[in-house]
C-alpha positions in Angstrom: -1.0 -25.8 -32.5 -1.4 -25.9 -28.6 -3.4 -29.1 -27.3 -6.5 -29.3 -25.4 -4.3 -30.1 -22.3 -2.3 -27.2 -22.7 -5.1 -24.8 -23.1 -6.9 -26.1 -20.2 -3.2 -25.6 -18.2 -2.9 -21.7 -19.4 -6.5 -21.0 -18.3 -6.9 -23.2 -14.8 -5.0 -20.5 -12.2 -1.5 -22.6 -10.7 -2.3 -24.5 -7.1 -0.2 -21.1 -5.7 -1.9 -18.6 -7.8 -5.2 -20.1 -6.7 -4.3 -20.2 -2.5 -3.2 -16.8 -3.0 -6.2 -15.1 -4.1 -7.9 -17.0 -1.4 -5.8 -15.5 0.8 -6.3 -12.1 -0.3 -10.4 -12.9 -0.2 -10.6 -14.0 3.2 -8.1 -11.4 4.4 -10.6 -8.6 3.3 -13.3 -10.8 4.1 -12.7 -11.7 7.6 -9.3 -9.9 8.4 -5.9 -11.7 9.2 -7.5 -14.2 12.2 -10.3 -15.0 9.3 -7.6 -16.4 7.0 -7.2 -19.7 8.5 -5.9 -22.7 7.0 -9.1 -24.8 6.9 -10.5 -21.5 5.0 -8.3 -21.3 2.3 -7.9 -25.1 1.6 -11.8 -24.8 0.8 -11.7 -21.9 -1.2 -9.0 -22.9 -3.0 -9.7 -26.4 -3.6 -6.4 -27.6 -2.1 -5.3 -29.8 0.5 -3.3 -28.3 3.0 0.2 -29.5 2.4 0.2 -27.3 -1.0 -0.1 -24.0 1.4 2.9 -25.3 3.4 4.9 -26.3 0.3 4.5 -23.0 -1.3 4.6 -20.8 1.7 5.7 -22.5 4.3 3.1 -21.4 6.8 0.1 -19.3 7.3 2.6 -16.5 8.6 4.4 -16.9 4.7 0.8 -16.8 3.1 0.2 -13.9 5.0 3.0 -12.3 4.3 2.6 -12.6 0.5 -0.9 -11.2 1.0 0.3 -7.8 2.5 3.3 -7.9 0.0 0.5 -8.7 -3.0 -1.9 -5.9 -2.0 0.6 -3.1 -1.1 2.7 -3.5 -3.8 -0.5 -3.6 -6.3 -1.3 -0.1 -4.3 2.3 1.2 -4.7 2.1 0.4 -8.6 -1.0 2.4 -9.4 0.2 5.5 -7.2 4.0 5.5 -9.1 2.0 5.0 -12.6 -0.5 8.1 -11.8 2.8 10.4 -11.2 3.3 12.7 -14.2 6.2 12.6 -15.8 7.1 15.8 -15.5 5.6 19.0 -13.0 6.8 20.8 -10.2 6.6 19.1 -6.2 2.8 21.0 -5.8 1.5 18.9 -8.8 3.1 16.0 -8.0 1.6 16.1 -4.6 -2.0 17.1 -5.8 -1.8 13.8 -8.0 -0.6 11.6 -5.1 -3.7 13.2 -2.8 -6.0 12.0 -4.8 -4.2 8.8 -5.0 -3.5 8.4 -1.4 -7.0 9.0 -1.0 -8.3 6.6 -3.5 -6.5 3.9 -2.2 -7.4 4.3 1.4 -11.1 4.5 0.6 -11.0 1.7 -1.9 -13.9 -0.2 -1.0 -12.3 -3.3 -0.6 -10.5 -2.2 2.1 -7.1 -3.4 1.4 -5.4 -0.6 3.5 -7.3 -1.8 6.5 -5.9 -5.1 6.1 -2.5 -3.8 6.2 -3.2 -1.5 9.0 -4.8 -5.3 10.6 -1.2 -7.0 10.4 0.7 -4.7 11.7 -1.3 -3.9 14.7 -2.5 -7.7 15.6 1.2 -8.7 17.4 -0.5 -12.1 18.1 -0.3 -12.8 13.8 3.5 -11.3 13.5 6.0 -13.8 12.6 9.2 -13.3 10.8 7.8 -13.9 7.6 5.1 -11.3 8.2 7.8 -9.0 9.8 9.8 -9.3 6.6 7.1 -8.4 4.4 6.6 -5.3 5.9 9.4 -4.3 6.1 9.7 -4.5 2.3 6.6 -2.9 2.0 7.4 -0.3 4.1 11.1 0.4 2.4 9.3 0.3 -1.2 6.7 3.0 0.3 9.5 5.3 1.5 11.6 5.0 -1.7 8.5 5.8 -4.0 7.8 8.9 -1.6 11.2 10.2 -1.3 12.1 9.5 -5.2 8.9 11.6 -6.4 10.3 14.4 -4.2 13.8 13.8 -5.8 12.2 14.2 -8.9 10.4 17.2 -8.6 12.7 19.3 -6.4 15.9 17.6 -6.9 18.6 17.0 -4.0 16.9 17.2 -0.8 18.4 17.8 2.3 17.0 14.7 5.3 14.4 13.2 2.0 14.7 9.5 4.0 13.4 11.4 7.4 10.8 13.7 5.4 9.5 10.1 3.7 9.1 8.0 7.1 7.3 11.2 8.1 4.9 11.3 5.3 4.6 7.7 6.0 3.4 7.6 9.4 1.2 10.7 8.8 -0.5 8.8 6.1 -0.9 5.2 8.2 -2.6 7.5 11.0 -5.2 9.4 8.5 -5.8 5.9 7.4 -6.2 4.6 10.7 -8.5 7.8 11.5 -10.5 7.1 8.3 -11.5 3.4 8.8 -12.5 4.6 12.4 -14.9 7.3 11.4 -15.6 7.5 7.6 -14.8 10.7 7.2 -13.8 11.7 3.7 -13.7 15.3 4.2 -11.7 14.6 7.5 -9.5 12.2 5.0 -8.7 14.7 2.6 -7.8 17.5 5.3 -5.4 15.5 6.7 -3.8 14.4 3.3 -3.5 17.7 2.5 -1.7 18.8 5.2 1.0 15.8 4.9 1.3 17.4 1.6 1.6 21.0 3.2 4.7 19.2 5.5 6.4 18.0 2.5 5.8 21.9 1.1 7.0 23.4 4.4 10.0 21.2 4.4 11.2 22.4 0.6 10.6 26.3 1.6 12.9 25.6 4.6 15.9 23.8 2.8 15.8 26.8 0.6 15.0 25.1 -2.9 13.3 28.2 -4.0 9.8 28.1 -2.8 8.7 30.6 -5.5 9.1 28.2 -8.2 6.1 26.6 -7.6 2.5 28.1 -5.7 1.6 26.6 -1.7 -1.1 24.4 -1.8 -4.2 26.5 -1.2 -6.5 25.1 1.6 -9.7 23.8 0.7 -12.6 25.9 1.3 -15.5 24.0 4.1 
């Protein structure tokens, strides 16, 4: 039977679970400049030689916050995919998910969007993250169309095009709050992605365009 030690050590979160959530707090609270040191020593109750010894800088902690929240994001938009379904339900589903995610009222897309535009916090631990994110992001994009269409001529281009398209509706979102605005502009990256099967000839009559939304 477990001890009372050993019970307390399951339930108390590890010294780099608990500077990692503050990291991700204070990120979304404050943004990447908000997530100083001196922050998330007191919010996670640790001197700050622990956040050097498990990240090795701010820069690392950082890092592992952008990989930590996109990944999470990444996760929940692979598990919504049906398992099976043509490319237009496929890209209804990851609409709505896109969607969610960017609107999430935590904001963790505008953190992401935070790092990569604030050169004065890049680092190469930062860099590294996202480009890790970013190569996970194209592989989920370009596999779902893989799956639903099979072979596709240029998938790697079509996914760093859906990619961008997506970072700038985000972008747009966060800078006006527009959800109808939002949608339209999901819905035509899925349109592209459409537009891009009927021209490689993979038999655009086995599945039905996207209709536009009416208003």
């Amino acid at each position: 039977m477990p001890s009372q030690a050993s019970k307390r050590a399951v339930q108390v979160p590890s010294g780099r679970a608990r500077i990692l959530q503050a990291g991700l707090d204070l990120a979304a609270e404050a943004g990447p400049s908000g997530m100083t040191i001196n922050q998330v020593c007191l919010r996670a109750r640790v001197k700050a030689p622990a956040i050097y010894y498990h990240f090795g800088s701010k820069e690392g902690l950082l890092g592992a916050v952008v990989e930590t929240v996109t990944e999470a994001w990444l996760d929940q938009l692979e598990a919504s995919q049906p398992a099976r379904g043509d490319i237009t339900e496929r890209l209804r589903v990851a609409v709505d998910g896109w969607q969610s995610m960017i609107e999430d009222p935590a904001r963790p897309i505008k953190l992401l969007l935070s790092v990569q535009l604030d050169g004065a916090e890049h680092s190469a631990e930062i860099e590294t993250s996202l480009r890790r994110v970013y190569e996970r992001a194209r592989q989920l994009i370009a596999g779902s169309i893989r799956a639903a269409a099979g072979e596709v001529a240029e998938v790697d281009v079509l996914a760093d095009q859906v990619l961008g398209l997506a970072q700038a509706a985000a972008l747009a979102f966060h800078l006006e709050s527009d959800r109808e605005r939002l949608r339209g502009r999901l819905r035509a990256i899925a349109r592209l992605i459409e537009t891009h099967l009927a021209c490689a000839d993979l038999g655009p009559s086995t599945h039905s365009p996207l209709p536009a939304e009416k208003g």
